[in-house]
C-alpha positions in Angstrom: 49.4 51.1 -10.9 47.3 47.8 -10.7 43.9 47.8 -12.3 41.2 47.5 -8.9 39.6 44.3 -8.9 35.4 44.4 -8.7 34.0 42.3 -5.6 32.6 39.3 -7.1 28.9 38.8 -6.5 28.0 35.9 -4.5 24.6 35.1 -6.5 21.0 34.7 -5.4 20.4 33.8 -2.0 19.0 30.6 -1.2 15.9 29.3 0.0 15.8 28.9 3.6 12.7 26.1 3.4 14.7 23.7 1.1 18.3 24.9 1.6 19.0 25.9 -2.1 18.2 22.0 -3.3 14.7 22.6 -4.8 13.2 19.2 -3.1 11.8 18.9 0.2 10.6 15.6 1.9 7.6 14.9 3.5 6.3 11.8 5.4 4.1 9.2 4.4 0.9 7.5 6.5 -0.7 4.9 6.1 -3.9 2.8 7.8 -6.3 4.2 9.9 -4.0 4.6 12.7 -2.3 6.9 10.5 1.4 5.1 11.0 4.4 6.5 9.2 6.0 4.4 6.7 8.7 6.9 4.9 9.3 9.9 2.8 8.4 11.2 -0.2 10.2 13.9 -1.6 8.4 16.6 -3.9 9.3 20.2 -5.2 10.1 23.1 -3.1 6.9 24.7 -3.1 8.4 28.4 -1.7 10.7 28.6 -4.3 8.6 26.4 -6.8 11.8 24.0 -7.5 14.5 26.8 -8.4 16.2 26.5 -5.0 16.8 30.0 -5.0 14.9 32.7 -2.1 12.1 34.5 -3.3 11.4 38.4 -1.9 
C-alpha cells in the first residue's frame, strides 16, 4: 500500500484591494482646475504592504 499524500495548502489568500501585489496606484492633480497628470503608486493600505487578505 502507497503512503496517502496530504492536500497541499494553497497559502493565505490575497488581498482583493491590491490583488496580492502590496502597491496600489492613485492619480495625481494638479492646478486649480484640478487636471490629472498621472499616477502615483503607494502601499496597500488594507493589507499595509503584505499583499496578503486580512480577516
Amino acid at each position: 500500500m502507497g503512503a496517502s499524500k496530504t492536500p497541499a495548502t494553497a497559502g493565505p489568500a490575497k488581498c482583493p484591494t491590491c490583488k496580492g501585489s502590496g502597491e496600489v496606484s492613485r492619480a495625481v492633480y494638479v492646478g486649480r482646475k484640478r487636471r490629472a497628470v498621472g499616477q502615483q503608486t503607494g502601499i496597500c493600505l488594507t493589507c499595509l504592504g503584505s499583499g496578503e487578505a486580512t480577516d
